[in-house]
C-alpha positions as CSV (number, residue, x, y, z in Angstrom):
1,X,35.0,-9.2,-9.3
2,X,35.5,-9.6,-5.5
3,X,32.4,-9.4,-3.4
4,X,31.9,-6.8,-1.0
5,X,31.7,-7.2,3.4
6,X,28.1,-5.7,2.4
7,X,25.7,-7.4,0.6
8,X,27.8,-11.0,0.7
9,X,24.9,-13.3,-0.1
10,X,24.6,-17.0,2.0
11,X,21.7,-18.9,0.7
12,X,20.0,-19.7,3.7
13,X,17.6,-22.1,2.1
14,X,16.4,-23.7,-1.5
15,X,14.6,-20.7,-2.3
16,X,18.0,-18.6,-1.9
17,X,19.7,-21.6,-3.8
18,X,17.5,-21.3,-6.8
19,X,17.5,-17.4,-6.9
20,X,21.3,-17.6,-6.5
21,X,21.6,-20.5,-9.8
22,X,18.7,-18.2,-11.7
23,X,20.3,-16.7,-14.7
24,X,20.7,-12.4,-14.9
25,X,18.7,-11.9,-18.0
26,X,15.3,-13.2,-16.1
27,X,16.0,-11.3,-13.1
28,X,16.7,-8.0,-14.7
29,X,13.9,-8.7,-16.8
30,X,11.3,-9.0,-13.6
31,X,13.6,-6.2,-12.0
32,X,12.3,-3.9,-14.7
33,X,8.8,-4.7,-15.5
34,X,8.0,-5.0,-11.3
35,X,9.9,-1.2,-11.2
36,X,7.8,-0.1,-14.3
37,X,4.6,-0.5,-12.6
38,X,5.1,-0.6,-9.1
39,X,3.9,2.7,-8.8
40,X,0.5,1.6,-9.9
41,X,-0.2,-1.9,-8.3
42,X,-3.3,-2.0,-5.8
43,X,-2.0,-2.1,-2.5
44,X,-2.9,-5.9,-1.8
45,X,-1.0,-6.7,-4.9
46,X,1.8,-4.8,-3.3
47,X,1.9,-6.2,0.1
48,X,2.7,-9.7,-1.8
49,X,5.2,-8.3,-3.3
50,X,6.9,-6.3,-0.5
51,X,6.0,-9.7,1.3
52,X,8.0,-11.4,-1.9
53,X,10.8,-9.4,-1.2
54,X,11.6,-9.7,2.7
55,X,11.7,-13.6,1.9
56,X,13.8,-13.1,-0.8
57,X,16.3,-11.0,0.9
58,X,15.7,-13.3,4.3
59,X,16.4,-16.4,1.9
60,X,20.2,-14.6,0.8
61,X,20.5,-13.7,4.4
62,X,20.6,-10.1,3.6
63,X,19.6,-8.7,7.1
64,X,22.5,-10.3,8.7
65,X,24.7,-7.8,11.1
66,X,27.1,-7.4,8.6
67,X,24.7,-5.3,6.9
68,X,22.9,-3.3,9.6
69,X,24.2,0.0,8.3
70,X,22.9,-0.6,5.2
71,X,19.5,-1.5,6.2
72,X,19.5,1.7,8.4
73,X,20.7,3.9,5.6
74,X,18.0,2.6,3.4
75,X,15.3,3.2,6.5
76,X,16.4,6.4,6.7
77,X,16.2,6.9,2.7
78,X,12.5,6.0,2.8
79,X,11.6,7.8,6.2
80,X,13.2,11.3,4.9
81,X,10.8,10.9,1.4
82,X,7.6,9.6,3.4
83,X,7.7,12.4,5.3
84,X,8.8,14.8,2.7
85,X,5.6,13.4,1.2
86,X,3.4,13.9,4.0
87,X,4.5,17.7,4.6
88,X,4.1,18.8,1.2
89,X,0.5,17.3,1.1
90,X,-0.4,19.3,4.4
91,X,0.8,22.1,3.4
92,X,-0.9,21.7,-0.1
93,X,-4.4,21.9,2.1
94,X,-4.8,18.0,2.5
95,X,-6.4,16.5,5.7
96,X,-3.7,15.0,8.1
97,X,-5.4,11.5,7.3
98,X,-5.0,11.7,3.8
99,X,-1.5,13.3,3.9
100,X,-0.4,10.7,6.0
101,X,-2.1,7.8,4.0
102,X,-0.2,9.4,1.0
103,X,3.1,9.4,2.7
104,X,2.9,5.9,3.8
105,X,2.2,4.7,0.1
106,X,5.0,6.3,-0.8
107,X,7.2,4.8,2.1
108,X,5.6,1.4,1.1
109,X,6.3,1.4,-2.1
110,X,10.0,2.8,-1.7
111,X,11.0,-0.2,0.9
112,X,9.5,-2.7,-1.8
113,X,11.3,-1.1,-4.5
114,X,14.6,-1.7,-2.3
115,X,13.7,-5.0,-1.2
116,X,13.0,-6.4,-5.1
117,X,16.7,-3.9,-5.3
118,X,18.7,-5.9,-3.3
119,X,17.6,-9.3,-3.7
120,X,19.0,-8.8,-7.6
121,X,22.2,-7.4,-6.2
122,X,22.0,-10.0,-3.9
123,X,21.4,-13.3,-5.8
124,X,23.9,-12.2,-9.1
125,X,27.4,-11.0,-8.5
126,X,28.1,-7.6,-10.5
127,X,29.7,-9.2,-13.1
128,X,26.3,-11.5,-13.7
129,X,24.0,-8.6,-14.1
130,X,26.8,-6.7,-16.1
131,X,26.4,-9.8,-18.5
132,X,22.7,-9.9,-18.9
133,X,22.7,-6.1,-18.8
134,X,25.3,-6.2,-22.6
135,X,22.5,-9.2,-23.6
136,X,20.1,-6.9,-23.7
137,X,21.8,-3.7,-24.9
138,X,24.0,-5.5,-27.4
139,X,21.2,-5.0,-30.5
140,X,21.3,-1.6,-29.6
141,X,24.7,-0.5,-29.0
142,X,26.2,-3.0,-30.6
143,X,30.5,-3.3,-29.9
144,X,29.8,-0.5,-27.1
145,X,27.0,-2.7,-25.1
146,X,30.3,-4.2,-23.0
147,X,31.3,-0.5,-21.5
148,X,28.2,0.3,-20.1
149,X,28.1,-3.3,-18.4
150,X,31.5,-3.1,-17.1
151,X,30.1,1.0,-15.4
152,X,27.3,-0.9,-14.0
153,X,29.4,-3.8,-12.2
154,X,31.8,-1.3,-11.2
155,X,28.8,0.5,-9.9
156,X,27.2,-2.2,-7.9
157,X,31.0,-3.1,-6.8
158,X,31.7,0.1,-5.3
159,X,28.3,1.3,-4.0
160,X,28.3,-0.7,-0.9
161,X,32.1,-0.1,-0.5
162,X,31.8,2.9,-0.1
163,X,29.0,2.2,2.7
164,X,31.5,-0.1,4.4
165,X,34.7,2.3,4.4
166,X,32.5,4.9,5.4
167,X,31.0,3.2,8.2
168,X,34.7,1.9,9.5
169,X,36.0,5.2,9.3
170,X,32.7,6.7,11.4
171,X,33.3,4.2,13.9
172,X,37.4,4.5,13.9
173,X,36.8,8.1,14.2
174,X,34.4,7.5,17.6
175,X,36.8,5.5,18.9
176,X,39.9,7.5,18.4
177,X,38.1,11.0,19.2
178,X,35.2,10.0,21.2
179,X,34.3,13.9,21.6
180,X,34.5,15.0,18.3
181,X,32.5,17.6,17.2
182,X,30.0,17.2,14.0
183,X,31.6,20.4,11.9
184,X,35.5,18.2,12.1
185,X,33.1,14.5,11.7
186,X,31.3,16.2,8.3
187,X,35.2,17.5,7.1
188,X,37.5,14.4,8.2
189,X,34.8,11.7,7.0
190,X,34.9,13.1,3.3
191,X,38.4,13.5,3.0
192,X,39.4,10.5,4.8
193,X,37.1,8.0,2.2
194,X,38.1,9.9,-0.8
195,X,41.7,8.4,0.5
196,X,40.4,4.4,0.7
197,X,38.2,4.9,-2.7
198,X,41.4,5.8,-4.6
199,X,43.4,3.0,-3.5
200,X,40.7,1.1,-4.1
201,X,39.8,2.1,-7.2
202,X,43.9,1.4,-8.5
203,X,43.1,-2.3,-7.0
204,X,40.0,-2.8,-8.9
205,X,41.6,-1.4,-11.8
206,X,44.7,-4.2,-11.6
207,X,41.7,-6.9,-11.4
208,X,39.9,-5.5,-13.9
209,X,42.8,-5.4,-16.2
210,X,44.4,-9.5,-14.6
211,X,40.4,-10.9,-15.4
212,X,40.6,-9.7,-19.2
213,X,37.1,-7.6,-18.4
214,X,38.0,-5.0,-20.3
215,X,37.9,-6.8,-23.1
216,X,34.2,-7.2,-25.3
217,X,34.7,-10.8,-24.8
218,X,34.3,-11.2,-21.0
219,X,30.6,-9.9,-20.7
220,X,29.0,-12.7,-23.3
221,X,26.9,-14.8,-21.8
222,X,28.5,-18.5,-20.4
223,X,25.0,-20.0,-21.5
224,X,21.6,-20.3,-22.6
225,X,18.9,-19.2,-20.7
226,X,16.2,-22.2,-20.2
227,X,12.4,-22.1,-21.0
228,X,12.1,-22.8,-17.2
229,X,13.8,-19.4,-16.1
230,X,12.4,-17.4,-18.3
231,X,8.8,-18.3,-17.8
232,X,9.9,-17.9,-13.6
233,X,10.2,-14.6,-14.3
234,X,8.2,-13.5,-16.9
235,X,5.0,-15.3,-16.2
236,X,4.9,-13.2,-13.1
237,X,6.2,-9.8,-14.6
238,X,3.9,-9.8,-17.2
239,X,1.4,-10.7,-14.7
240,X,2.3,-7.4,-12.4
241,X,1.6,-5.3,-15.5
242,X,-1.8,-6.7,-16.4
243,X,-2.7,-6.1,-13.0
244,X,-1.8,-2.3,-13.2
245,X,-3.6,-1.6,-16.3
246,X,-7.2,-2.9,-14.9
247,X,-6.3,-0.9,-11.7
């Protein structure tokens, strides 16, 4: 499965290398237990791994220009809930401090949420974390587990697609009608990337169908997972959520 103009990862140095060569089951493994309680970590604990997350993404050259838009998308994302946050609590009676404090958290803890985010997406190709997602589904939903793997690459394949047709067709649209007004941007937009989505969505069914993955056999794992990987990322994980239970 062909990687995107967004999110295209370049290790930048051997930390990048060896999240890159780190196997999917680990990763989604830390992905889930650091979700699970990130909501209750102290915020020193949190600031290491917001912290953790920046170098990460740094590391897979994530804020590269290529993927400004995204980066502002997901600013915007957190802004728009922060102070969602901090308007409810003033209007709930809460002192401007706290309401601001409270908004903040929540803005915090968003951007490390997407930071952890796209370091996964950005150190396993869909594919990968489709794979270690059927590992772990497969003693649940047996024969089934390789559907919902080969929803979730398609997923993570077409998410930032999306964000790179729609941001060439913004800027074609500038160029081409550099006074146009919002109501024709908010009708022309929709239409027009409903267009590039269907063709591409017939070309990713053709290399779906070309690479075998819709077949049970193509999302098995290639290997074992070593001691050394899982202990990478479960010493830590673990480690996140014996912190938020004695906080």
């Amino acid at each position: 499965m062909a990687r995107n103009p967004f999110l295209a990862p370049a290790p930048r140095n051997a930390w990048g290398r060896l999240l890159m060569d780190l196997d999917s089951r680990p990763k989604l493994a830390f992905a889930v237990l650091a979700g699970l309680v990130l909501w209750q970590l102290p915020l020193p604990v949190l600031f290491m791994i917001t912290l953790l997350g920046a170098v990460s993404c740094h590391a897979l050259s994530a804020f590269s220009q290529t993927n400004r838009n995204l980066w502002r998308a997901a600013l915007i994302f957190v802004l728009v809930w922060a102070g969602l946050k901090n308007g409810l609590d003033l209007v709930g009676g809460g002192g401007f401090p706290a309401s601001l404090a409270a908004g903040a958290d929540l803005g915090l803890r968003l951007s490390t949420l997407m930071l952890l985010g796209f370091t996964l997406t950005l150190s396993a190709s869909p594919r990968r974390l489709g794979v270690g997602l059927a590992w772990y589904l497969r003693p649940v939903l047996r024969n089934k587990a390789w559907q919902v793997a080969l929803s979730l690459a398609l997923m993570i394949h077409f998410l930032p697609l999306s964000l790179a047709a729609a941001s060439g067709l913004n800027q074609g649209l500038s160029r081409r009608w550099t006074h146009c007004p919002w109501t024709s941007r908010i009708r022309l937009v929709p239409q027009a990337l409903l267009r590039v989505l269907s063709q591409a969505t017939w070309t990713q069914t053709l290399a779906v169908a070309a690479r075998d993955l819709d077949q049970p056999e193509a999302w098995r794992p290639e290997r074992h997972v070593s001691a050394r990987e899982w202990i990478m990322a479960l010493v830590p994980g673990l480690g996140l959520v014996g912190i938020s239970m004695f906080f």
